[in-house]
C-alpha positions as CSV (number, residue, x, y, z in Angstrom):
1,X,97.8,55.0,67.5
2,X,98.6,51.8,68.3
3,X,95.2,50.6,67.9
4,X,95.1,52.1,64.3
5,X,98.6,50.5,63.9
6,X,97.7,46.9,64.8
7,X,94.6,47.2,62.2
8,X,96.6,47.8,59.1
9,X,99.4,45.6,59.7
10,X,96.5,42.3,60.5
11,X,94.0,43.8,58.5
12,X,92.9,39.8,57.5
13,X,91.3,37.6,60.3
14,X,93.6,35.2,61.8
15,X,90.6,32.4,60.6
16,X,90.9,33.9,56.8
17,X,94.7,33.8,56.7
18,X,94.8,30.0,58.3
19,X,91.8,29.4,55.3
20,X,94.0,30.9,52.6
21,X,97.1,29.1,53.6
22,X,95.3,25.4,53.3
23,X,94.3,27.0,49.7
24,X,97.6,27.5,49.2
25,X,99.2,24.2,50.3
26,X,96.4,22.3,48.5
27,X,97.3,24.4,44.6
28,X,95.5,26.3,42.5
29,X,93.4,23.6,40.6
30,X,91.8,22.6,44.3
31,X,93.0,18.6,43.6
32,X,94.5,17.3,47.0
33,X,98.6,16.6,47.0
34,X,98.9,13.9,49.6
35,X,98.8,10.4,48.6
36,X,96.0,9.5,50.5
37,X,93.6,12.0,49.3
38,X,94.8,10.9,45.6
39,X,93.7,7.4,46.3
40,X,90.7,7.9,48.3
41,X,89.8,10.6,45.0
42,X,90.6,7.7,42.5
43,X,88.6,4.7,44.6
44,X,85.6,7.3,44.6
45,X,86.3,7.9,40.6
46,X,86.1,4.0,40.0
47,X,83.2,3.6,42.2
48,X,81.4,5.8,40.5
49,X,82.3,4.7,37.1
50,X,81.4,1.0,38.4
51,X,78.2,1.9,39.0
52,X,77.1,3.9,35.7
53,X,78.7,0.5,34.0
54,X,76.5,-1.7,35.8
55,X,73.8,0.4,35.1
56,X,74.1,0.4,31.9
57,X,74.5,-2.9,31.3
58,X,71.2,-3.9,33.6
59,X,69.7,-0.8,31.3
60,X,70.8,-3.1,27.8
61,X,70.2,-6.2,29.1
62,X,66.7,-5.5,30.5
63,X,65.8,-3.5,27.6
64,X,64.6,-6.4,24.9
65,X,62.7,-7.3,27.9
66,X,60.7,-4.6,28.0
67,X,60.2,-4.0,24.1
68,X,58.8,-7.7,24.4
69,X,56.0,-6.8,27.4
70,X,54.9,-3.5,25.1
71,X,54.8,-5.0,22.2
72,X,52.5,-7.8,23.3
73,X,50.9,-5.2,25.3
74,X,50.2,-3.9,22.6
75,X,48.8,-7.0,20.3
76,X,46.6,-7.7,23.3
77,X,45.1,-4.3,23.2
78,X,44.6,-4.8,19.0
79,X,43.1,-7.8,19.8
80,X,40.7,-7.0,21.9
81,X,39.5,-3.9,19.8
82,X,39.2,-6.0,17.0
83,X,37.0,-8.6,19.0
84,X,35.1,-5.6,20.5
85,X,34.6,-3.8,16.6
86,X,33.5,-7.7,15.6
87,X,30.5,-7.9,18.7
88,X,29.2,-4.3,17.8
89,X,29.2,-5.2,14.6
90,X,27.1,-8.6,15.3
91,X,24.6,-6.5,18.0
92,X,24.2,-4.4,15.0
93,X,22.7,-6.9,12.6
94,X,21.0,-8.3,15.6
95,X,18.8,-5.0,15.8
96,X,18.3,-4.1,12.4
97,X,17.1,-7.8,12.2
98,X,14.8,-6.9,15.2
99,X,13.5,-4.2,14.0
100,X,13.0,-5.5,10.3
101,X,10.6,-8.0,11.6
102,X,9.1,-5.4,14.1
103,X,8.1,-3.5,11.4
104,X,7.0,-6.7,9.2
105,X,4.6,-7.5,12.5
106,X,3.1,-4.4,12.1
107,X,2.0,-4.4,8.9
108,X,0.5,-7.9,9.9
109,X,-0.8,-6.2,13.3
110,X,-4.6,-5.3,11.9
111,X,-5.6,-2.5,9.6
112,X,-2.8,-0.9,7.3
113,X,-3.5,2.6,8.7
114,X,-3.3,1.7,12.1
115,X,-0.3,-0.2,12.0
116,X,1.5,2.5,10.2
117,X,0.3,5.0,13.1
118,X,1.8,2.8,15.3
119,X,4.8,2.3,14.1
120,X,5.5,5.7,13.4
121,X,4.7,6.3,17.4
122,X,6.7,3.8,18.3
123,X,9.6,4.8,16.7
124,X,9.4,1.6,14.7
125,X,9.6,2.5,11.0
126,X,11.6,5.1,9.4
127,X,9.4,8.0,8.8
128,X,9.3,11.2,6.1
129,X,7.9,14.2,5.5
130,X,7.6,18.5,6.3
131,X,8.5,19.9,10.0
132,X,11.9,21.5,11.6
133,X,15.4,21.1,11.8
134,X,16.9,22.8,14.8
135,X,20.7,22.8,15.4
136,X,22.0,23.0,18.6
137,X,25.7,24.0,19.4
138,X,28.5,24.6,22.3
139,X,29.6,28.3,22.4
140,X,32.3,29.5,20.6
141,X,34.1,30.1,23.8
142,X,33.3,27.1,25.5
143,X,37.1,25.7,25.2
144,X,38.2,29.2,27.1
145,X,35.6,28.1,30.1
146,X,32.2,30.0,28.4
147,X,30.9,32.8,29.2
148,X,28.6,34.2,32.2
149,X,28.0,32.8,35.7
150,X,27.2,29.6,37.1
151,X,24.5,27.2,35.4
152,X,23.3,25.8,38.7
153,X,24.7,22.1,39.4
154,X,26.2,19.8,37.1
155,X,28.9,17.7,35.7
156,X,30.0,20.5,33.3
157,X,32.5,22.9,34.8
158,X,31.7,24.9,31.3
159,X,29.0,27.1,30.8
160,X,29.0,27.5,27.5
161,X,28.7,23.7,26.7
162,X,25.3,22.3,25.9
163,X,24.2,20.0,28.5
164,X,21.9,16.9,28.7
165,X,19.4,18.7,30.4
166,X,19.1,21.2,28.1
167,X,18.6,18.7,25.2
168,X,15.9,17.2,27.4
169,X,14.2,20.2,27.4
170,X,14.4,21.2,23.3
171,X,13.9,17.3,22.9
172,X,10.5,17.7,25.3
173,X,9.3,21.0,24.0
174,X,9.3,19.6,20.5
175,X,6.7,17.1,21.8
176,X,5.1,19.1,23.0
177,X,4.2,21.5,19.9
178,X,3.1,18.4,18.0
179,X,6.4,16.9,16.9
180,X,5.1,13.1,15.6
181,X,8.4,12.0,15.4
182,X,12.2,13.2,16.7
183,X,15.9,12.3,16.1
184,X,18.6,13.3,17.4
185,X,22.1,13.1,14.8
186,X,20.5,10.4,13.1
187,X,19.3,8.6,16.6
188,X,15.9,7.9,16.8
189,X,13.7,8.8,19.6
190,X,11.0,6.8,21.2
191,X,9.4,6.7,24.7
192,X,11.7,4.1,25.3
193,X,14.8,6.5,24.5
194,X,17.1,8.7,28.1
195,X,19.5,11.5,27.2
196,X,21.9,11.6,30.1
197,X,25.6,12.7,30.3
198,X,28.8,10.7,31.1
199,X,31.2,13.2,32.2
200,X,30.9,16.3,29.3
201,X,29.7,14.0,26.8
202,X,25.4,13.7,26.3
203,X,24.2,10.1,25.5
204,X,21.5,9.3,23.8
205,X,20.3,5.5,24.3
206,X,24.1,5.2,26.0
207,X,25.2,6.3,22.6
208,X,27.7,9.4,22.5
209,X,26.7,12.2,20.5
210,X,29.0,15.0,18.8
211,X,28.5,18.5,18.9
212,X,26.8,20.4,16.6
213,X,23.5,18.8,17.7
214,X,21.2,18.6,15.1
215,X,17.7,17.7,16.1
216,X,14.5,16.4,13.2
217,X,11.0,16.5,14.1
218,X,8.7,15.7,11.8
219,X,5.5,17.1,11.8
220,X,3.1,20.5,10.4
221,X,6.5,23.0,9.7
222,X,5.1,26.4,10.5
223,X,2.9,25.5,13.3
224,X,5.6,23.2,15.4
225,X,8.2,25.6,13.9
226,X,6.1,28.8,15.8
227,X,4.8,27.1,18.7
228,X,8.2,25.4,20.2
229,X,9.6,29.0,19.8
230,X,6.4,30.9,22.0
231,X,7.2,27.8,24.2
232,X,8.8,27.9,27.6
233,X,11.3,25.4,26.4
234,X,11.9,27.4,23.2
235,X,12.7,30.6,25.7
236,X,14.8,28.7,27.5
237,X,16.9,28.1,24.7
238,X,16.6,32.2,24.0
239,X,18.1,32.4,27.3
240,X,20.8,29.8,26.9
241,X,21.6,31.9,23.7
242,X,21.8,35.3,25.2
243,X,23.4,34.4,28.8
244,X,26.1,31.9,27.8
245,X,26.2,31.9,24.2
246,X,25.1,28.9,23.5
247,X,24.1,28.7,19.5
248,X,20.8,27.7,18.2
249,X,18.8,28.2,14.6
250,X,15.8,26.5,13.4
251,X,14.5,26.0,10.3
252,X,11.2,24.7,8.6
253,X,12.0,21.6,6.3
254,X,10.0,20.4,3.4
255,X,11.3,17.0,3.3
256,X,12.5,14.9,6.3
257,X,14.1,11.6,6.9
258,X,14.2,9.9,10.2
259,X,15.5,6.3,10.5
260,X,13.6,4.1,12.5
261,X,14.7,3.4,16.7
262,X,17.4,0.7,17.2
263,X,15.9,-1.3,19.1
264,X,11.9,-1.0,21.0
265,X,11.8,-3.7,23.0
266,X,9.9,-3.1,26.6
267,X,11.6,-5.9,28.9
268,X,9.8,-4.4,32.3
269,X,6.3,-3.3,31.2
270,X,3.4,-5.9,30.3
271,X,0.1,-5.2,28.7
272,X,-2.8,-5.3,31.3
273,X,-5.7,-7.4,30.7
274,X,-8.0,-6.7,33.8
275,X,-11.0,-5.2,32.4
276,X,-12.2,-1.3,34.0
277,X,-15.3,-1.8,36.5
278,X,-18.3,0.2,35.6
């Protein structure tokens, strides 16, 4: 009984009632009562007020500063883009000048038929006439990651974007059913022309193209039309198509334009003027 007595009458830990009495002798609102605690509560009050002031003031001062720096930043970067939009524009007029007295050599080269055959090989002179237009685009998906499995290895985490290789191939394939001339959203090809990629986007002459891709070649309609479809490069755009989605429609064309190349200057190769041995 005693036991049971001593229980309820110190039913509070000794620590808990020394805890509550420091509560008690501090108040209520938990603020400290001696004078020493005051101050050293105050001092840490002005402290901290002295440093948000001087921060402040180091935060205004600095400020105009910095506004300056961006803005010139900025002018700087206008400038530049300005002086870069000024060169393109010169290497522009530089090849169109190139290629206007490409094309005037030509027609000075030898026999008018010839030269015309040449410079429609050559990707020299703007060209016209019947054969297909094939248009070549992403999957609908391919923002969400595309559809199926892997596509072997590449640059492109997406399968359902259209890759460099793939326009290699179409590009190829056309040649190959008797395409006599190809572009590629309005850029010439030649035998002097690369299709490569630069992180997702596809170059063509280290130009960046857009999706849809829309691809010109110029030659007999039905025939190139038929033949780049039995092709194995035609079935492997089926397969792109029914795997991942990818779209792709052709179409026979009455009446084609296709600008002439750039620029078909060979800087590497020379002509050869040892004569074959009999």
């Amino acid at each position: 009984m005693s036991l049971i007595t001593s229980v309820m009458d110190h039913s509070l830990d000794d620590g808990y009632a020394e805890a509550a009495a420091r509560k008690r002798a501090v108040g209520e609102s938990g603020m400290p009562k001696t004078v020493r605690a005051k101050l050293g509560l105050a001092a840490g009050l002005v402290l901290a007020a002295l440093v948000v002031t001087v921060g402040a003031a180091q935060a205004r001062v600095s400020a105009p500063v910095v506004a300056k720096e961006r803005q010139e930043l900025i002018d700087r970067i206008d400038r530049e883009t300005e002086a870069a939009d000024k060169l393109e524009k010169a290497v522009d007029k530089l090849r169109a000048e190139v290629s206007a007295r490409q094309r005037q050599a030509l027609r000075h080269s030898g026999a008018d038929s010839r030269a015309d055959l040449v410079g429609v090989l050559a990707g020299a002179v703007e060209v016209r006439g019947p054969g297909v237009k094939l248009v070549v685009n992403d999957a609908k998906e391919a923002s969400a990651g595309g559809s199926g499995g892997p596509r072997g290895t590449s640059g492109f985490a997406d399968t359902g974007r259209v890759r460099d290789r793939d326009m290699q191939r179409v590009v190829n394939g056309l040649w190959q059913s008797g395409a006599e001339a190809v572009s590629i959203n309005g850029q010439r090809l030649t035998a002097l022309s690369a299709i490569r990629a630069a992180g997702d986007a596809i170059l063509v002459d280290n130009r960046p193209l857009v999706p849809p891709y829309t691809v010109l070649a110029v030659g007999d309609g039905d025939e190139l039309s038929t033949r780049f479809q039995d092709s194995p490069d035609g079935l492997y755009l089926d397969a792109l198509r029914d795997n991942y989605g990818i779209r792709a429609s052709i179409s026979v064309e009455s009446d084609l334009r296709l600008p002439a190349a750039p620029s078909v200057i060979v800087r590497t190769a020379q002509p050869s003027t040892e004569k074959g041995t009999s």
